[in-house]
N, C-alpha and C positions, 0 to 999 in steps of 0.2 A: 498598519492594516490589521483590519478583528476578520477573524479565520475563523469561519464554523466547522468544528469538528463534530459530523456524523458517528458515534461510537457505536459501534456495532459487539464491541463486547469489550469483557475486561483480563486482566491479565490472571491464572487462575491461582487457587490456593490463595499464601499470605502473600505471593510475588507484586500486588498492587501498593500493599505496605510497606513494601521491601526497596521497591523502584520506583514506583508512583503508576497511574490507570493511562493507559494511551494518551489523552489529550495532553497532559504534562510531558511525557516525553515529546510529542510534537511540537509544544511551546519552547521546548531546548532546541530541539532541532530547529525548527525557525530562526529563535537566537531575534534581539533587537531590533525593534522595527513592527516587531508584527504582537499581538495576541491575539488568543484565541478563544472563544466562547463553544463550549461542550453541549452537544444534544444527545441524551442517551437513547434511540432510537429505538432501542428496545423495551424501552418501557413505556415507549410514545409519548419522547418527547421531540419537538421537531419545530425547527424555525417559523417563524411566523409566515414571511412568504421566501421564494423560492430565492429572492433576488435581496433578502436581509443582510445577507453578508455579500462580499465582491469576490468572496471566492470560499470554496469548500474544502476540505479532507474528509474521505471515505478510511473509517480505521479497518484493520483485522479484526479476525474475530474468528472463535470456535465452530461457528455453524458455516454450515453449504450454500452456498446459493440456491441450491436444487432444494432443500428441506423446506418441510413446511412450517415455517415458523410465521406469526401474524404480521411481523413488522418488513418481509423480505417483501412483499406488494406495494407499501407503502413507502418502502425506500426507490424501488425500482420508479416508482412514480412522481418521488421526489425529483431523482434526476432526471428525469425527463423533461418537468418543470423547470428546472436553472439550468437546461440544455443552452446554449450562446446569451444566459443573462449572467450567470456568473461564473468563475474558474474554477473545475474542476481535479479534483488529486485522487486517485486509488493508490492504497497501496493492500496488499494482499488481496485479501477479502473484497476491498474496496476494490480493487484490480478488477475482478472477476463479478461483479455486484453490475461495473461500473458497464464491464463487456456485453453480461445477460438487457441489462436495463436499453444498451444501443442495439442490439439485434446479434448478438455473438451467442456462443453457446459455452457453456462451463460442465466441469465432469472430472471424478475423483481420478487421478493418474494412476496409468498400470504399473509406474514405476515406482508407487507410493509414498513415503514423504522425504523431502527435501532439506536438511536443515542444516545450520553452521555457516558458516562461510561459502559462499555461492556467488560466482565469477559467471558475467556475462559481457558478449560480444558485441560491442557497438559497430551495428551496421548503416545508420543513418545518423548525422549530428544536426538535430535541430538547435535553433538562433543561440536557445538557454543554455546549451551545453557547452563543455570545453573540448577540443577536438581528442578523443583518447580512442586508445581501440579496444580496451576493455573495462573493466571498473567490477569490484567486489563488495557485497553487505550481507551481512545477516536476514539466512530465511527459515523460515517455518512454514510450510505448506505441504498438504497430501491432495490435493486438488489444481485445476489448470487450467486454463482457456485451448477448449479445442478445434474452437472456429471464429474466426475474426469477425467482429461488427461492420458493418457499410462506414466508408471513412475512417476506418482507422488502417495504422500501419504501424510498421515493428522498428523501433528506433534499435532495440539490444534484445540478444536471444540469448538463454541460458543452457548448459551441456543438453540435459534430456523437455526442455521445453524452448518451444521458439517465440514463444510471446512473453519476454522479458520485461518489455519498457514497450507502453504504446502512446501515440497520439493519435489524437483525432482532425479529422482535416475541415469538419463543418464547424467545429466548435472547441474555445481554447478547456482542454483538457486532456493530460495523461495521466497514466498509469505504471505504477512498477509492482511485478511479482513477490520482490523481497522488501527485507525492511529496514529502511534508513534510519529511523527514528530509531531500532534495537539498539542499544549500548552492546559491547560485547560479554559486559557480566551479568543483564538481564538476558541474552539471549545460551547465557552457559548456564544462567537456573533455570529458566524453561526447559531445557532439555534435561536437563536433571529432573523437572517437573514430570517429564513425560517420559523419562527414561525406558520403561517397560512397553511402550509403545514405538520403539524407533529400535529400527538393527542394526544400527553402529552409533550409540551415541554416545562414546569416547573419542571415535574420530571427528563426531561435528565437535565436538568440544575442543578437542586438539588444532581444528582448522580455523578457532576464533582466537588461537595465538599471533595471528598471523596480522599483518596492518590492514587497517579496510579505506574503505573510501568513501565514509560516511558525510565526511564535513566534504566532499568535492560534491554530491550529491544534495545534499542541505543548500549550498550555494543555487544549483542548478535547480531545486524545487521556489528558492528564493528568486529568483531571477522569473521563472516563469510566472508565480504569482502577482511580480511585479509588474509583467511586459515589457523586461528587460533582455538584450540579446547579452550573449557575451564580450 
């Protein structure tokens, strides 16, 4: 299967030299079976039609959904175009991109940002999943879904946000707040990246000692873009 990845930004400083730009870590995370063709949407570029590929990835990215930037209308637009033509994935950004574009609302958190190692509650096991009652990955976000879209519902909630993992019930597409595709040594330079911007980030560092559940998750994005149950 060829996956278009939607980029919505890239990893900052030399960290894309160091680790490779989103679409490549998604192509690992994927793993066999799949490739993946990059559209870097902020420089407008953008698939031919909505239904070019059988299925999407919405990356991370530095910017808000709320900001004005040129290309945030044109994305919102996109998805709405391969709403039930093709399979959609947010993750971060894409999460929140994916929420504003169906009718949800996004808005920077009072609890400000989120990063390291980040454990959430599985409260609903859709077909792709494996039945667990919680699961951890690496996040990076100062931003949050503060109101849910029409159709969608919360499969996993995270400590201070409840919209962890979502799907949507008109159309095959979820979402996760954190990030799968993070290696745990990419996700220990970014925060050294941004170290002057986060107030404890020794301790997100010290909580990516710890095992995650990245390849249980990579299986479960794998399965869903396949239409495969567990």
């Amino acid at each position: 299967m060829n996956v278009g990845i939607l980029e919505t930004g890239r990893p900052p400083g030399d960290l894309a030299a160091q680790y490779g730009a989103y679409p490549a870590m998604f192509a690992e995370l994927l793993g066999p079976g799949f490739t993946v063709t990059a559209y870097d949407v902020t420089a407008g570029e953008w698939p031919e039609r909505a239904d070019a590929h059988p299925a999407y990835i919405v990356t991370g990215s530095p910017a808000g959904v709320y900001e004005d930037h040129a290309w945030i209308e044109p994305l919102k637009a996109f998805l709405g175009a391969a709403k039930g033509r093709a399979r959609l994935v947010g993750i971060c950004f894409g999460h929140q991109i994916m929420a504003e574009a169906f009718g949800g609302s996004v808005e920077k958190s009072a609890h400000g940002w989120r990063v390291g190692l980040q454990s959430y509650e599985v409260v609903e096991t859709a077909s792709w999943m494996d039945p667990v009652d919680t699961f951890s990955i690496p996040a990076s976000h100062q931003d949050q879904i503060v109101a849910l879209p029409p159709f969608a519902h919360v499969l996993a909630r995270g400590e201070r946000g409840p919209f962890g993992l979502l799907a949507y019930d008109d159309q095959p597409a979820i979402s996760f707040q954190a990030h799968p595709e993070f290696s745990p040594q990419f996700a220990r330079a970014l925060i050294e990246h941004r170290r002057d911007a986060l107030p404890d980030p020794g301790g997100a560092i010290a909580s990516l000692d710890v095992p995650d559940d990245r390849a249980s998750i990579a299986v479960w994005i794998r399965r869903f873009l396949e239409g495969k149950a567990a």
